[in-house]
N, C-alpha and C positions, 0 to 999 in steps of 0.2 A: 151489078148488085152492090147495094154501099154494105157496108161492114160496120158494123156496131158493136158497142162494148157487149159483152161475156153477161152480164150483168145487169141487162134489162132481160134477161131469160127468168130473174128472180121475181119480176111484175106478170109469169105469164103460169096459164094452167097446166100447159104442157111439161114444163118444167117444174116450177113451184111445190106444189103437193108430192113429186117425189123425193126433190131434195130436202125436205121439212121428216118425209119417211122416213131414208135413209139415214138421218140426221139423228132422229131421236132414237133411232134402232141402237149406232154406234155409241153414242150418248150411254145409254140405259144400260147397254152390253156393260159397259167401262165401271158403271158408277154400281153395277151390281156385282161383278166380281171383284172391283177391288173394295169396297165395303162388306164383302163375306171377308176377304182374307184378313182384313183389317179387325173383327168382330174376333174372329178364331185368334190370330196372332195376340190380339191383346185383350180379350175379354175370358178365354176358353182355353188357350195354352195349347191347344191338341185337339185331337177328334179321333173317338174309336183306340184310342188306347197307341196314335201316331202321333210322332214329333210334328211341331210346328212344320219342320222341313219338308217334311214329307208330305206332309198337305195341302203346302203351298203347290208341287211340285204333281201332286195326284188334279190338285184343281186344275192347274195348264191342262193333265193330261184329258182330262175328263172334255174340257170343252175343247182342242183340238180334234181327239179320237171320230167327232163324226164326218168330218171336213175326208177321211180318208174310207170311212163306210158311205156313205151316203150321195159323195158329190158326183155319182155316176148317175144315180138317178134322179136329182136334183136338176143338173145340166138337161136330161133325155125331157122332165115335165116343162123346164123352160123355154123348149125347142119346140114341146108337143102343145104345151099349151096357151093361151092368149094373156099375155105376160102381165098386166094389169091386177087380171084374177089372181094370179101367184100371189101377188103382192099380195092383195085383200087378205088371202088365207093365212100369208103367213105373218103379217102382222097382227089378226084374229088370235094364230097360237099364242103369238105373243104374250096377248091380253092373258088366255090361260095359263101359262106357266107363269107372267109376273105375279098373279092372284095368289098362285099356290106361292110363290117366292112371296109375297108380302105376307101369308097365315103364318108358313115357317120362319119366319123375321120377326115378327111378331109374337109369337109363341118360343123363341129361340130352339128349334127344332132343325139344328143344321147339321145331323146325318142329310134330312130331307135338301135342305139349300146346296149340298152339294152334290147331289144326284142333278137338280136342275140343271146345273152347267152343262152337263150334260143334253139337255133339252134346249136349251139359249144355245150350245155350238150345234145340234140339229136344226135351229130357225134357221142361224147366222149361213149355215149351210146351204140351205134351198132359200135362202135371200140372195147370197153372193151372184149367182152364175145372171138372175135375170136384173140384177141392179146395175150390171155393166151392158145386157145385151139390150137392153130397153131403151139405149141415150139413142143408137142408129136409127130407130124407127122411131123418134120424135125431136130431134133434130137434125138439120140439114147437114151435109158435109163441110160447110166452113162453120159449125158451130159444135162439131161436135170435138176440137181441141179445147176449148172454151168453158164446156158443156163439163167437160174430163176435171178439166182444173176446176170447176166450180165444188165437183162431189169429191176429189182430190182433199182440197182446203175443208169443207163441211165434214168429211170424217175425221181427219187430224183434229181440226177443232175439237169436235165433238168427244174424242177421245180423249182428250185433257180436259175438257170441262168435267166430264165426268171423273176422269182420276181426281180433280181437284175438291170436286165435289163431296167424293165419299168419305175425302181426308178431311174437310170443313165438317162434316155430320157429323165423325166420330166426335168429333169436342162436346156434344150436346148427350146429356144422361139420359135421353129417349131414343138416342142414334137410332137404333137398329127399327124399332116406330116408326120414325120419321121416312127412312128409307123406305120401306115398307109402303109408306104412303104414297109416297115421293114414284118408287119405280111402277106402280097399278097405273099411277095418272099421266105420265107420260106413255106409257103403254098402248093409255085408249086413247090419246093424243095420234101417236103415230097412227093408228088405225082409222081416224078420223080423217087424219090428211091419204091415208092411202084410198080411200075411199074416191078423193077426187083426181086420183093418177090418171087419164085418158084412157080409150080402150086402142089399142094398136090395132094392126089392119092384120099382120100375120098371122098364120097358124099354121103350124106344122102338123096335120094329122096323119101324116101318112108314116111318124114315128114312131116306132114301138118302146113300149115302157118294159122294162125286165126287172124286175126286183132282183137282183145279184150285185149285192151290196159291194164286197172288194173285186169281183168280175169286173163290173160295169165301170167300177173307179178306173182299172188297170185299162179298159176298151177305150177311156178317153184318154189316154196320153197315145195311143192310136191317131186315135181323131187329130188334135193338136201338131203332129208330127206329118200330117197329111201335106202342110205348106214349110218348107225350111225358114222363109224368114217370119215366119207368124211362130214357128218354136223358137225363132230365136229371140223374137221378142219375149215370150215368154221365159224365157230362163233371164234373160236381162232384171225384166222387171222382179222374178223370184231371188236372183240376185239383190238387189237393192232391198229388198224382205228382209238377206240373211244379216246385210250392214244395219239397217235400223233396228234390227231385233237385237243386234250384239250391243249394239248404243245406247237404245234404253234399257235395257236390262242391268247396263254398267253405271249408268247415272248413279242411284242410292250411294254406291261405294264410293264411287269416282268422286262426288260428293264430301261425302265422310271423310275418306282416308287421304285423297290428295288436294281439296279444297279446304279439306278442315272447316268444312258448311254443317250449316244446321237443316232441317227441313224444309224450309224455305230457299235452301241453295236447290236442291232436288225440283222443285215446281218451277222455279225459274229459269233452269236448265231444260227440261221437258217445254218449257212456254217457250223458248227463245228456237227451239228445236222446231216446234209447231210453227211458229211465226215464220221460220226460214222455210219452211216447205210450203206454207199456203202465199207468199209470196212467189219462189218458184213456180208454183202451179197458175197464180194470176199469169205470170208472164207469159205462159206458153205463146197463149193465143196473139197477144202482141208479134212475136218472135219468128212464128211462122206465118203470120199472117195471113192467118184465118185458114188455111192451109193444112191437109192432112202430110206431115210434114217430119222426119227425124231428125233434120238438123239440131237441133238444142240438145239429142241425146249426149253424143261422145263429150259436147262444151261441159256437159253435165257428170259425166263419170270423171272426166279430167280435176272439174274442181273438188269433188267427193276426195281423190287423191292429192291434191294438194293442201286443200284446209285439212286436211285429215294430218295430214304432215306438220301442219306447222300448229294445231290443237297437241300436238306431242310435245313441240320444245315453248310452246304458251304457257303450261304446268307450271305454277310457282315451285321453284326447287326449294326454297323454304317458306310453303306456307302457314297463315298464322288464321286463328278460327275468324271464319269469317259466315257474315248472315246477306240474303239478296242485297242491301244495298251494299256492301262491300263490294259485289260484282260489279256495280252498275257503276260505282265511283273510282276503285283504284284499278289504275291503268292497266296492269298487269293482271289482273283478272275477267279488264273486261276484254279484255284477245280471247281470252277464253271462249266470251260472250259470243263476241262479233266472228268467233269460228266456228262454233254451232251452228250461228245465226246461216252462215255461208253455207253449210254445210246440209243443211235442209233449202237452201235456195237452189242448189245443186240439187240437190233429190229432187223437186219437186219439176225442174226442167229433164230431169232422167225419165221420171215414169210417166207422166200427164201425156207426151206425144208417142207414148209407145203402146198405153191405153189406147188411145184412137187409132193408130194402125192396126192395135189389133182387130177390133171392131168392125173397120172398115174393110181390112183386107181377107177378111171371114165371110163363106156364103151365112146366108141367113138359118139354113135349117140346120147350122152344125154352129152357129155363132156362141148360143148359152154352153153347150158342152165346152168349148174350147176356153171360154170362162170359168166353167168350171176345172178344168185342167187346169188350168193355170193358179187358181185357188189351192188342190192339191199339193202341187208343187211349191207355191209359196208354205204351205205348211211344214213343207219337206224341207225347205231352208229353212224355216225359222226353229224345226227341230234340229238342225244340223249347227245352225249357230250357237244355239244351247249348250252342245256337247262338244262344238269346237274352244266354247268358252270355259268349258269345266279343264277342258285340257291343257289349255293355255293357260289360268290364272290356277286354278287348281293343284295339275301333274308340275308344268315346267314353272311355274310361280313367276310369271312372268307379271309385271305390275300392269294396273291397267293403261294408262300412258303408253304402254309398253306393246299392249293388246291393239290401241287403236291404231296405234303406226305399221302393226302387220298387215292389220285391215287394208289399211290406206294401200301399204304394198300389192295385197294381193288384187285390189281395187285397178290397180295399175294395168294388171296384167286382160282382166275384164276389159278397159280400153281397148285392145288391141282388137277384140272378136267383134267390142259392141260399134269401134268405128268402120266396121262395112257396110255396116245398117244403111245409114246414110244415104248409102247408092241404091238401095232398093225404092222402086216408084210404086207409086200407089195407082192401082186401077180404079177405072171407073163405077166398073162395076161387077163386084165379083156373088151374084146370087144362084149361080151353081159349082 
């Protein structure tokens, strides 16, 4: 069979319409909570009588909290039922909760806009488990590393566009208007294109749905733990979760205080971050060649620890205030650049072929739950990064330079577990 670029999957229906879903879901997500927080932080001061701090930090909690109630039964209707329709419904909610998000944007009624986050991490929720289980039953096994890195790169993207976005709207004295407008139409957008996602062949009816919200979460790390190397894919990848969540979270500072940037260092850093990972993720498929395949993992965690290491002593030790083009011109800050840059080329060959293992080497009637396990757990790192971070820059005031090079260390040690992967083989067919 000949092998063709990743990338005429974009001219096809099978593909097409969901990666335009998923697209503008991630998109909408990004450009609505970071234009709430942006509204509150500098329009409102507070909410309910709490610091800015606090509700930067209530809003994380608000829209992670359903990912840990709800993905048990989430995974059970993506297994139970004909994964198309998911989409439909929940891109449908979508359209309602952006409605009500554009009257309270609109009306500045942001008790209410933050309860929704609330309702956006319940979508995001019963979106995740069937937007990974969906690529196996509508493409082939040499497309589906390919297929990984396509929605790989389209959420990255997507997710800076949007962060970039909600920072371009605040400048305009109708911001919160415009968004308003701006997130209803992309909303029916997405629902439009989910409309034309194909109907799959499977259904799983012979599974039972339980409403027992933290039961049913805890029943999937069960499930997941059924195959050793498909958990161990899964902590790999919830690994690489807890590093890019400690990265971008550190950027604004890392920015400020040791680039002496303006806000325009922040976007440039975050694009240059994105650019390295949607490049990693095109490569996979080249790499393995066509191939359900973990070779690229360990080459992948390897460079995460070494650009990691050498992003430490990159750091101007006396830097002077500098704006994006400073980056991009003097020497010495763009090592900076061009280590980020590696440093999501690295990720994006870490996680794109450990996606498609897991996919692949999952029966089908357990394949969405174990997606959503792993959703879980990603949450479970990106909360543990959080607090690994307060404790490191906070307790022991260690600089952030300082922070990434531990990373890097403990990055190293991940190496050791994640290169046995490698030897495990992919079957042909695993649907009991």
């Amino acid at each position: 069979m000949a092998k063709h670029s990743q990338f005429r999957m974009l001219g096809q229906r099978r593909f097409l319409p969901f990666y335009l879903t998923q697209f503008s879901g991630a998109f909408n997500d990004n450009l609505y909570k970071n234009a709430l927080l942006l509204l509150i932080t500098y329009n409102v001061g507070g909410l309910m009588g709490l610091s800015v701090n606090v509700v930067v930090n209530l809003a994380a909690f608000l829209f992670i909290l359903p990912f840990f109630l709800f993905s048990g039964i989430a995974g059970q209707m993506a297994d139970h039922y004909e994964k198309s329709r998911i989409i439909r419904n929940v891109k449908l909610a979508e359209i309602v909760i952006m409605g009500l998000a554009a009257i309270g944007l609109w009306f500045g009624w942001y008790e209410l806009l933050l309860l929704l986050l609330f309702l956006m991490g319940t979508q995001s929720t019963f979106f995740g488990p069937v937007k990974y289980a969906i690529l196996p039953e509508v493409l082939a096994d040499d497309e589906l590393v390919g297929g990984n890195g396509l929605v790989s790169m389209g959420t990255f993207v997507a997710i800076l566009l949007g962060t970039i976005a909600a920072g371009l709207l605040m400048g305009y004295e109708a911001a919160a208007k415009i968004i308003a407008v701006l997130v209803l139409i992309v909303a029916v957008f997405g629902y439009l294109a989910s409309r034309k996602v194909p109907t799959t062949n499977y259904h799983g009816k012979d599974i039972t749905i339980r409403f027992r919200p933290v039961r049913e979460t805890w029943q999937l790390m069960v499930v997941a733990a059924e195959r050793r190397q498909v958990m161990l894919a899964v902590l790999a990848i919830s690994w690489f979760w807890f590093l890019g969540a400690a990265y971008l979270t550190q950027f604004p500072n890392f920015a400020r205080t040791n680039l002496l940037g303006d806000e325009t260092v922040v976007t440039l850093l975050l694009a240059m971050f994105t650019v390295g990972i949607s490049i990693g993720s095109m490569m996979c498929e080249r790499l393995t060649r066509h191939h359900i395949s973990l070779a690229p993992v360990p080459w992948g965690v390897l460079g995460l620890s070494l650009l990691g290491v050498d992003l430490f002593f990159a750091v101007p030790e006396a830097p002077v205030s500098s704006t994006w083009w400073t980056l991009v011109t003097d020497p010495e800050y763009l090592r900076v650049l061009l280590d980020l840059v590696g440093i999501g080329i690295c990720g994006g060959l870490f996680i794109v072929p450990l996606y498609a293992f897991i996919q692949h080497e999952t029966p089908h009637d357990k394949r969405a739950r174990i997606i959503a396990a792993l959703n879980v757990i990603n949450a479970l790192f990106m909360v543990a990064s959080a607090l690994v971070g307060i404790l490191v820059l906070g307790v022991l005031e260690v600089s952030i330079p300082g922070f990434f090079l531990l990373l890097s260390m403990l990055n190293a040690l991940v190496l050791l577990a994640v290169w046995r992967l490698r030897h495990f083989k992919t079957e042909k067919s695993v649907d009991n």
